[in-house]
GULUM-128219 format. One record per residue: residue in one letter; x, y, z of N, C-alpha, C in turn. Coordinates in steps of 0.001 Angstrom, whole numbers, plus 500000, padded with zeros to 6 digits. Example, Ala and Ser with C-alpha at 12.3 -4.5 7.8 and 13.67 -1.06 7.14 Angstrom:
2
A513190494310507800512300495500507800513200496700507800/S512850497750507080513670498940507140512900500030507870/
END
This chain:
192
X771079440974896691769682440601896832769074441389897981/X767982441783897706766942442562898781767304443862898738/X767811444395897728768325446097897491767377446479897296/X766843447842897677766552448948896680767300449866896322/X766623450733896010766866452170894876767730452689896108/X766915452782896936768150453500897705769324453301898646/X769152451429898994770295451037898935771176450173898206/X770848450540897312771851450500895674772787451912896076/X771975452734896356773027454446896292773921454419897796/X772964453913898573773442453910900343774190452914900869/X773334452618901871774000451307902693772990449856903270/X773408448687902815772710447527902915773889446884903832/X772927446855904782773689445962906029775185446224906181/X776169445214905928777464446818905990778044447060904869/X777726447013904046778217447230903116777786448796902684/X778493449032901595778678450394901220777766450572900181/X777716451867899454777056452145898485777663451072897051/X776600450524896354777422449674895484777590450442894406/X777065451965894120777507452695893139779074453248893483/X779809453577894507780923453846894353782298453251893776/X781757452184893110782902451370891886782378451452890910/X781471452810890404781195452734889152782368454125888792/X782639453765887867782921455132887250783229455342885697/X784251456696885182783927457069883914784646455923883120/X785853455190883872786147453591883193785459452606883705/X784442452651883805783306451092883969783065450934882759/X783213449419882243782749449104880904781181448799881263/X780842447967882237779426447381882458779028447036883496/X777430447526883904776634447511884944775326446596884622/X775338446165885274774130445100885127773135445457886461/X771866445370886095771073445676887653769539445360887266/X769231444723888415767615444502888440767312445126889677/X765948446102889427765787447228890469764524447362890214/X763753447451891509762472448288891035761490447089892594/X761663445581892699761062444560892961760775445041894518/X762039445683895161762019445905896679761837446932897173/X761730448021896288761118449677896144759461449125896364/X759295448313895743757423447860896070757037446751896309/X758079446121898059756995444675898228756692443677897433/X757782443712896841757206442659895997757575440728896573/X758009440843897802758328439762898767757167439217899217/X756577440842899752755005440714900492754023440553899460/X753977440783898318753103440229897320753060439132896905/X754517438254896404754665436731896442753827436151897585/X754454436453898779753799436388900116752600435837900079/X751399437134899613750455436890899624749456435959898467/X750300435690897691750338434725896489750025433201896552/X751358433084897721751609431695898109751354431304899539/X750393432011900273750005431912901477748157431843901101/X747959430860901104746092431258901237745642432312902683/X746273431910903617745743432455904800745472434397904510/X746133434625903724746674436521903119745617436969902698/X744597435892901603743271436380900975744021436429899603/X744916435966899117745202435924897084745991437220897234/X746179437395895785746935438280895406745990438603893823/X745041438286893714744452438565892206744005440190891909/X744210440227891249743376442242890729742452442116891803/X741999443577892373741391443664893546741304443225894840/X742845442367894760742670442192896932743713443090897195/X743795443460898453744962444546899136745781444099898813/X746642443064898892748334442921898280748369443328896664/X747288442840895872747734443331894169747518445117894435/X746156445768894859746305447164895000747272447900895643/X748020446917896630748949448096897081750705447635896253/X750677446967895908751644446804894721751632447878893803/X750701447587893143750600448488891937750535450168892049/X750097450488893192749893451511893850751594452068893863/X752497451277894745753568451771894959754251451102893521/X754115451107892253754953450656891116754083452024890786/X753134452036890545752351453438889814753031454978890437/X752924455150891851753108455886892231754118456250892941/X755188455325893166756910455767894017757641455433893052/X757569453915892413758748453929891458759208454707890954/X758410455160890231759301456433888840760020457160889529/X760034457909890250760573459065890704762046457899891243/X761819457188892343763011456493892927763806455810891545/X763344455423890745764450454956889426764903456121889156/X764174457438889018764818458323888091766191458839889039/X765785458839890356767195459283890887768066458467891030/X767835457217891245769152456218890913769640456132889553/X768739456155888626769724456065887352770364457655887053/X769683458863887277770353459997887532772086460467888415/X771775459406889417772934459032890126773959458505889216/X773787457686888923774546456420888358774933456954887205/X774154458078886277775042458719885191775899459562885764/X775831460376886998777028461195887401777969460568887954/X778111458942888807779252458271888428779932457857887254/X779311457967886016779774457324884943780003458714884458/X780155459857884340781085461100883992780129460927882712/X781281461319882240781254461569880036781483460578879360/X781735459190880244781446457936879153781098457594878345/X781558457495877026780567457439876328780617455884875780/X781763454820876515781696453647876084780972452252877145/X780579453375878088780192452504879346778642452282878918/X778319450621879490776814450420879412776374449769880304/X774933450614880763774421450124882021772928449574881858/X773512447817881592771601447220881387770943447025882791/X769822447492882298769261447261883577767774446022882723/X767751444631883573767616443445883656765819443330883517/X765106442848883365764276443412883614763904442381884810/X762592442089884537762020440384885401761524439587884860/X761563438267885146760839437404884255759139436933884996/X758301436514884122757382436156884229757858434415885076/X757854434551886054758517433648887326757119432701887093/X755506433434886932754418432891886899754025432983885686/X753900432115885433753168432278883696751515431975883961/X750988433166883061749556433274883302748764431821882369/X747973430764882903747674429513882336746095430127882649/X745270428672881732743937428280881611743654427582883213/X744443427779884117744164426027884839745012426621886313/X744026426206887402744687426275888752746101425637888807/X747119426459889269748221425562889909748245424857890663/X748801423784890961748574422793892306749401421921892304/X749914421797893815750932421137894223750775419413894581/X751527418934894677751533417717895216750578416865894552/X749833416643893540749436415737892382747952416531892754/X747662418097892648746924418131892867745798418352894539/X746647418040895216746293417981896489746536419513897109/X747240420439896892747325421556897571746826422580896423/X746237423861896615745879424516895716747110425735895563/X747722425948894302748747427124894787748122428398894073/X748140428634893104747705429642892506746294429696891344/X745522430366891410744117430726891027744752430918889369/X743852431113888439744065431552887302743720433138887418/X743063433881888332742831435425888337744565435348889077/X744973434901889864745917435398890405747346434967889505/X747459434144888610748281433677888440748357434919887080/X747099435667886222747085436469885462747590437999886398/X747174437950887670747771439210888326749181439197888627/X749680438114888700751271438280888686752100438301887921/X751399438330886669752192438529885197751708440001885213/X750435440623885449750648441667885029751269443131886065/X751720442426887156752588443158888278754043442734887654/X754375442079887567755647441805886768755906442721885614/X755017442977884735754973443500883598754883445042883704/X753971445488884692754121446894885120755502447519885723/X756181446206886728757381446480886759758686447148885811/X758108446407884759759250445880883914759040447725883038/X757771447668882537757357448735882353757871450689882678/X757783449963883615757997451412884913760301451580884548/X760744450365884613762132450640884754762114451189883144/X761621450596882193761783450980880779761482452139880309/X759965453485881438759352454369880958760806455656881314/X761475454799882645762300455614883154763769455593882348/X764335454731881860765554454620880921764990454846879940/X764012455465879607763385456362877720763499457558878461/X763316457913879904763383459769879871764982460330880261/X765612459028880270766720459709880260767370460071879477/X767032459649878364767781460073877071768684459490876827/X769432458516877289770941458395877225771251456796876917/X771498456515875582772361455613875373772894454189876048/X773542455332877336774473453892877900773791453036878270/X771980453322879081770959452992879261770029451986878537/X770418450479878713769833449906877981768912448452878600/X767365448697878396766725447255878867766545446266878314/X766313445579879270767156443897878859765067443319879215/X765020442738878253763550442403878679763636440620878869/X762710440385879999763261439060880336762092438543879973/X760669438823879113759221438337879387759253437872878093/X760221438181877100759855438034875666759995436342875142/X759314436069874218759379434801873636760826434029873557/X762137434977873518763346434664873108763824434709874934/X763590434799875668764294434745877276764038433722877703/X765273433346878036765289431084879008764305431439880185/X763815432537880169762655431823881418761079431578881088/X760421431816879615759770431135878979759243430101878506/X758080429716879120757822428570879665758415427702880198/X758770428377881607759653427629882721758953428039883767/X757678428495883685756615429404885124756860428489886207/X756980428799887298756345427800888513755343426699888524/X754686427116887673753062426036887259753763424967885727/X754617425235885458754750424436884242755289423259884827/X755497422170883693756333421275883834758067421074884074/X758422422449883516759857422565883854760543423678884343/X759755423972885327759858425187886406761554425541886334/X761958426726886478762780427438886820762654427714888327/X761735427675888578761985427762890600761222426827890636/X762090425643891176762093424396891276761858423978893203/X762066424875893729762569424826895061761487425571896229/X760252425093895640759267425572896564758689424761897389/X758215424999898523757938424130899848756984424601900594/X755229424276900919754583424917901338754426423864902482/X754133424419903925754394423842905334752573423713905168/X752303422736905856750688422319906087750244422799906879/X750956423899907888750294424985908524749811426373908440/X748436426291907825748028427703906553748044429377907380/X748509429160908506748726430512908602750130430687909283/X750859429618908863752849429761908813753559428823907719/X752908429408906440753807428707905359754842428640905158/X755755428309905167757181427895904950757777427840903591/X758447428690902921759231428881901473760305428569901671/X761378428054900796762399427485900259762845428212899416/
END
């Protein structure tokens, strides 16, 4: 957790590169990548903090998201998965899914809100901007495992009608992140 692209290849705290146990006998790689290459901590962040100003299309946290998914991702996937085929040699039985993300927020008709109503969490512009930052994500890892050409390369889409995190948003009734906690002090919110 909290990797990127390039310490997936390098070094995260002490640990080593986690590509150096891949190789031409790896049957399977599993990986979700792309979330910490672009802030996407500081975008939740600004999501679930009123004090930030939202996160909806047009405030600084959704533009500079999309900004760095539009404009750094690609290139940083293409050299990690470029990497990651020259650990895997001439394999031709090895497969490396890469995971996608799930719609954590499901875009609704209706403000989110906490506590019967009493706290406001998410806007309906914002709650539609975090499906579609999610989705650009998801996007961006998929535009990059189509230019590689290669097989072993396969995405796993987590947004589709058939994935257990469908209708399980934060705002639903049977949340999948169940474990949220906002502190009543609006400019030091507190997450769980």
């Amino acid at each position: 957790s909290g990797a990127t692209t390039q310490t997936v290849a390098g070094w995260q705290y002490t640990e080593g590169s986690q590509l150096n146990v891949i190789t031409s006998h790896t049957d399977v790689v599993t990986l979700t990548i792309g979330g910490n290459d672009t802030g996407f901590v500081e975008y939740v962040t600004a999501c679930l903090d009123p004090a930030t100003g939202g996160c909806e299309e047009g405030t600084t946290s959704y533009d500079v998201i999309m900004a760095k998914i539009n404009n750094e991702l690609p290139s940083k996937l293409a050299t990690l998965f470029a990497t990651m085929q020259t650990y895997l040699g001439g394999s031709i039985t090895s497969k490396v899914y890469i995971v996608g993300y799930p719609h954590v927020v499901e875009a609704t008709n209706q403000a989110c809100v906490l506590y019967n109503g009493q706290i406001p969490l998410l806007t309906v512009l914002e709650q539609q901007a975090a499906v579609q930052v999610v989705d650009a994500l998801n996007e961006k890892a998929m535009d990059s495992i189509g230019a590689l050409n290669d097989s072993r390369f396969i995405f796993v889409l987590a947004t589709d009608a058939s994935s257990p995190f469908t209708g399980h948003g934060m705002c639903t009734t049977d949340p999948a992140v169940n474990s949220y906690f906002y502190s009543y002090i609006p400019s030091n919110p507190v997450y769980t």
